[in-house]
TIFI-583184 format. One record per residue (C-alpha): residue in three letters; y, x negated, z negated. Coordinates in steps of 0.5 Angstrom, whole numbers, plus 500, padded with zeros to 3 digits. Last residue first. Layout:
<sites>
AlaYXZ;...
</sites>
This chain:
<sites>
Unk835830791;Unk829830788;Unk830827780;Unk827822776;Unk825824768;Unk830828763;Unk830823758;Unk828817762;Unk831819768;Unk838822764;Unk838815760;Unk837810767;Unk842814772;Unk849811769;Unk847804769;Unk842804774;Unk849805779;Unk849797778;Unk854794784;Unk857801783;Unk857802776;Unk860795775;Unk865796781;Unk867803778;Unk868799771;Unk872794774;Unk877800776;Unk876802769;Unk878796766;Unk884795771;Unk886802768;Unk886799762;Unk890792763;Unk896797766;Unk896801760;Unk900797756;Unk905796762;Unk905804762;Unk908804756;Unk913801757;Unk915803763;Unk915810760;Unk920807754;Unk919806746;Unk924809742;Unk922816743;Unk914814740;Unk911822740;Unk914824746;Unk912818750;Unk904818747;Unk904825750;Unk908824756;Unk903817758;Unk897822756;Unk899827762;Unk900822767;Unk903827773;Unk908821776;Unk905818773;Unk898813772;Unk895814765;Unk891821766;Unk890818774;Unk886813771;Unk880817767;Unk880822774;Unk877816777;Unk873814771;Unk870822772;Unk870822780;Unk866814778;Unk861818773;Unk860824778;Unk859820784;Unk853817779;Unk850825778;Unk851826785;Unk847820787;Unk849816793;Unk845816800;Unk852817806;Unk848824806;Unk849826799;Unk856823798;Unk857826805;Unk855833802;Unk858832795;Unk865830798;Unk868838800;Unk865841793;Unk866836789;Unk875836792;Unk878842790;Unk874843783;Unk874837781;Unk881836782;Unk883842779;Unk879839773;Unk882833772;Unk889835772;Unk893833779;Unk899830782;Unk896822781;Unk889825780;Unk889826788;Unk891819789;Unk886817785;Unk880821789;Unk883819795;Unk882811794;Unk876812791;Unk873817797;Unk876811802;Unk872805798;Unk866811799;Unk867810806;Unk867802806;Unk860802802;Unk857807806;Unk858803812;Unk862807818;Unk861812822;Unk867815823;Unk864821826;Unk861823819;Unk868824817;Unk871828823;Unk865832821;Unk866833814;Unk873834815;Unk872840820;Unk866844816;Unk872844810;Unk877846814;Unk873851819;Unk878857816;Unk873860812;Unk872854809;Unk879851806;Unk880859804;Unk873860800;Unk875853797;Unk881856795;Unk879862792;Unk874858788;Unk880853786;Unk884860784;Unk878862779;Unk877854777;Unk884854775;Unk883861771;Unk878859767;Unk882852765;Unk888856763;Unk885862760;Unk880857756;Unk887852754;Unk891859752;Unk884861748;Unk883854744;Unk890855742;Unk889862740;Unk883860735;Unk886854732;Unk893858731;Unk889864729;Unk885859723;Unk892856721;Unk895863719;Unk890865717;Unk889860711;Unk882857710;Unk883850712;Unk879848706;Unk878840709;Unk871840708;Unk868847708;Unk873850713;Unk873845717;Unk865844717;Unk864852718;Unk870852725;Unk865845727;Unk859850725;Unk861856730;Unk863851735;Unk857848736;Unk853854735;Unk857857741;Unk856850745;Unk849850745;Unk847857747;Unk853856752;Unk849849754;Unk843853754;Unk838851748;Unk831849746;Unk830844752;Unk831838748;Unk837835752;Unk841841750;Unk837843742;Unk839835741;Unk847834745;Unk848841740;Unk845836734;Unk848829736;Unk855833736;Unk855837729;Unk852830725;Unk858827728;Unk862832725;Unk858832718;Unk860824719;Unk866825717;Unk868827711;Unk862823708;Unk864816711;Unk871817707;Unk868813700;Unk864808704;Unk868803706;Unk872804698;Unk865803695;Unk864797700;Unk871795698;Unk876793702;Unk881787702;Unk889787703;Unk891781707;Unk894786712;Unk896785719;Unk890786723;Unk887779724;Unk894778725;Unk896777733;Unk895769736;Unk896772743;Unk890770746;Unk886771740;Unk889779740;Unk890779749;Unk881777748;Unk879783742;Unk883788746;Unk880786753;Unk873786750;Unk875793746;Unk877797752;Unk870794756;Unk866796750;Unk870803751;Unk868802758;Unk860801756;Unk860807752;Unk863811757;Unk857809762;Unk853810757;Unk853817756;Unk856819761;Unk849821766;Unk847824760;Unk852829760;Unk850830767;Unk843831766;Unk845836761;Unk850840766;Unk844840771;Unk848840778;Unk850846781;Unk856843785;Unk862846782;Unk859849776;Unk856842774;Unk863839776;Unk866844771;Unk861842765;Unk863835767;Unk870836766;Unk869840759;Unk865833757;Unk860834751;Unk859828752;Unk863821753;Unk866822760;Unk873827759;Unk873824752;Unk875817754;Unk882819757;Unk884818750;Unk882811750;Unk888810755;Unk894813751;Unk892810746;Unk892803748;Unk898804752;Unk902805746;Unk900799741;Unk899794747;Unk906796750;Unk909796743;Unk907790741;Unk903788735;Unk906786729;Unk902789723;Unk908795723;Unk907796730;Unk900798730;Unk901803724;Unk907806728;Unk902807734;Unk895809729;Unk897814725;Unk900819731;Unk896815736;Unk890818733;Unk892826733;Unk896825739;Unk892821744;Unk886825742;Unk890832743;Unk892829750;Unk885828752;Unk881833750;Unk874834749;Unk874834742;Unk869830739;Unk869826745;Unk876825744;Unk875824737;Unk870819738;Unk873814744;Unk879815740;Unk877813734;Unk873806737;Unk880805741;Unk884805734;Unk880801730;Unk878795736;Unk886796736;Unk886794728;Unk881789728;Unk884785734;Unk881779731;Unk876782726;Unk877783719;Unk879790718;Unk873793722;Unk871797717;Unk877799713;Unk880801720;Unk875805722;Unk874809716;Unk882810716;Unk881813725;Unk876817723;Unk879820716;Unk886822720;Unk882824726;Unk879829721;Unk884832718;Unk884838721;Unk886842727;Unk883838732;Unk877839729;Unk877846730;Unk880845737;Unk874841739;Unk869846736;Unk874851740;Unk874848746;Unk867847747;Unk866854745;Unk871856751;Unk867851756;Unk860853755;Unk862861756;Unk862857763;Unk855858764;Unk854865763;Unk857864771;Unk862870771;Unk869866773;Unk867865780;Unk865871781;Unk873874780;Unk876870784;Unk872872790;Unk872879789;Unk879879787;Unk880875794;Unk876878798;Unk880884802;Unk885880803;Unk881878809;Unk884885813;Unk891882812;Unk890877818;Unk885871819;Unk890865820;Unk896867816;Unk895872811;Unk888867809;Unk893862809;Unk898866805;Unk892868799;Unk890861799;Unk897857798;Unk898863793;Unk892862789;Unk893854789;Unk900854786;Unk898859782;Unk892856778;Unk897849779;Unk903852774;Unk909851780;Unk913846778;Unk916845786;Unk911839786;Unk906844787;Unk908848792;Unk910842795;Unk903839795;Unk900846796;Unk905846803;Unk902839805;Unk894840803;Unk895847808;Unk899844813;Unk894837813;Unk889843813;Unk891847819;Unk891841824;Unk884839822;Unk882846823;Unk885845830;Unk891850832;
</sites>
């Protein structure tokens, strides 16, 4: 049997496994462990522990935990709370004010902490029913939210980049670079839209015709600029060489816990273990992903699979800009059934070698798989943000909330066309910063 034969079998039985409810870490192990059964006999078995067990001993990837838990610390406060009013009262008097409020809290509280569907819950909790007493609708309301919530996984530090650096042995601190302003150019893009539909539509500059002083602008600054402080600090000692990722993100971590115990006197026990073992079952679960994603790409190419699909591209000869319309049309429709991370995992190492032969950047691929993962987020039938924004507002339907959306996930798709058109976009702050570099 062909390789080529082998990996449609292989993609088709992880794709009914998964669609079967099977959590993706064991849906990608099992799929592994029985096509190394099958093809290559019980002897191979031999390797899968040692196989999983190396993939998760890289002293980089202690990064991940800490960023969890610098995020989980200022989840578990008051701060989206104080983000999203600091916004509102600044921005109160543009047109669309209150949506431009609720995509800037987004973009900040995800990146500050590096998850998507905690950022759609903390700020769309505040910030949905507020929208809809203003008078906006609920499917402009919703699915605003639900999309600056993605902005998290590209703004630094960003856990899907730190896994994308493991998975290709790219520069971690490049990569964040790279993010930097390709996520500050896609939250503008979110803005522009909002501010347009706001004019378009006639909606209430933000509903209110309450004014704020500047005394009242400045009353809630001191609560949460020690966290941004936090973040410009570990983003420094990354990029200043003075640190490790990992160094950086423990010390990260450790002052996110200080801050929320200082500011928001969050000093019970009980709500420090909950930070705390939150952020463990999200490490365990992320950890244990990337060990059965190792797993199954030791399995794709002991196999030849891996070989085979690289080759069969290259043999397509076709124009660069054609393959890499191709690889964005297969990275959406993976990011339809599949977390970002899995994702990454299973298809960087695959992709990166004909990304690098077709004369691409990995740091700029980086940036479009990203904003690609961005879309699948938002788009069912796996959609995490879509659920978690249903399941805050019952009242307001699925469709509907993807109807809100859809003008975003256009924004993206219109922001992987700028970035390709002008990839100097992404690699401009990291040469500058880090200097050119070779490939």
């Amino acid at each position: 049997m062909s390789p080529l034969i082998i990996g449609a079998l292989l993609c088709a039985a992880t794709v009914i496994i998964l669609a079967a409810g099977v959590p993706v870490a064991f849906s990608l192990a099992l799929v592994a462990v029985s096509f190394l059964f099958i093809f290559e006999g019980p002897e191979s078995l031999g390797v899968v522990a040692e196989t999983m067990f190396s993939s998760i001993s890289h002293f980089t990837l202690v990064s991940i935990p800490m960023f969890i838990l610098m995020g989980s610390a200022i989840a578990s406060s008051p701060a989206a709370k104080d983000l999203y009013e600091a916004l509102d009262r600044w921005l109160h008097r543009v047109p669309g004010g209150l949506i431009i409020a609720n995509l800037g809290a987004c973009s900040i509280f995800s990146a500050l902490s590096g998850s998507s569907p905690a950022t759609c819950a903390a700020i769309g909790k505040m910030g949905i029913p507020e929208m809809r007493s203003r008078g906006y609708p609920a499917s402009l309301a919703t699915g605003a939210i639900a999309a600056g919530g993605t902005l998290g996984i590209l703004i630094p530090p960003s856990i899907t980049m730190i896994v994308y650096g493991i998975a290709t042995e790219t520069s971690i601190g490049r990569l964040f670079l790279a993010g930097v302003v390709p996520g500050f150019m896609l939250t503008a893009l979110f803005m522009t839209w909002a501010l347009y539909t706001a004019k378009k539509n006639g909606y209430q500059i933000n509903g209110s015709n309450r004014s704020y002083s500047m005394a009242e602008k400045l009353n809630v600054l001191p609560r949460v600029i020690p966290f941004m402080l936090v973040i410009i600090g570990v983003l420094y000692v990354l990029y200043g060489g003075i640190a490790t990722p990992s160094e950086a993100a423990g010390v990260g971590a450790m002052m996110c816990v200080m801050l929320a115990v200082v500011i928001y006197k969050i000093r019970d026990a009980k709500r420090l273990w909950e930070m705390l073992s939150s952020s463990m079952k999200e490490s365990v679960m992320i950890l244990m992903i990337i060990a059965a994603s190792e797993l199954f790409s030791f399995t794709l190419s002991s196999l030849y699979i891996t070989q085979s699909v690289a080759q069969w591209i290259a043999m397509l000869d076709v124009n660069p800009w054609v393959l890499l319309g191709i690889i964005n049309l297969f990275l959406l429709f993976c990011g339809f059934f599949l977390p970002p991370v899995a994702v990454i995992l299973m298809t960087a190492p695959i992709l990166l070698p004909i990304i690098l032969s077709a004369g691409f950047d990995p740091y700029w691929f980086a940036v479009i798989l990203t904003i690609n993962m961005e879309i699948g987020l938002i788009t069912p039938p796996v959609g995490l943000n879509l659920y978690v924004i249903n399941g805050i507002c019952k009242d307001v339907s699925l469709p509907t909330i993807l109807k809100g959306a859809l003008p975003f996930m256009l924004c993206m798709v219109l922001a992987i066309v700028i970035l390709t058109i002008f990839p100097e976009i992404v690699l401009w702050l990291p040469n500058l910063v880090m200097g050119p570099e070779i490939h």
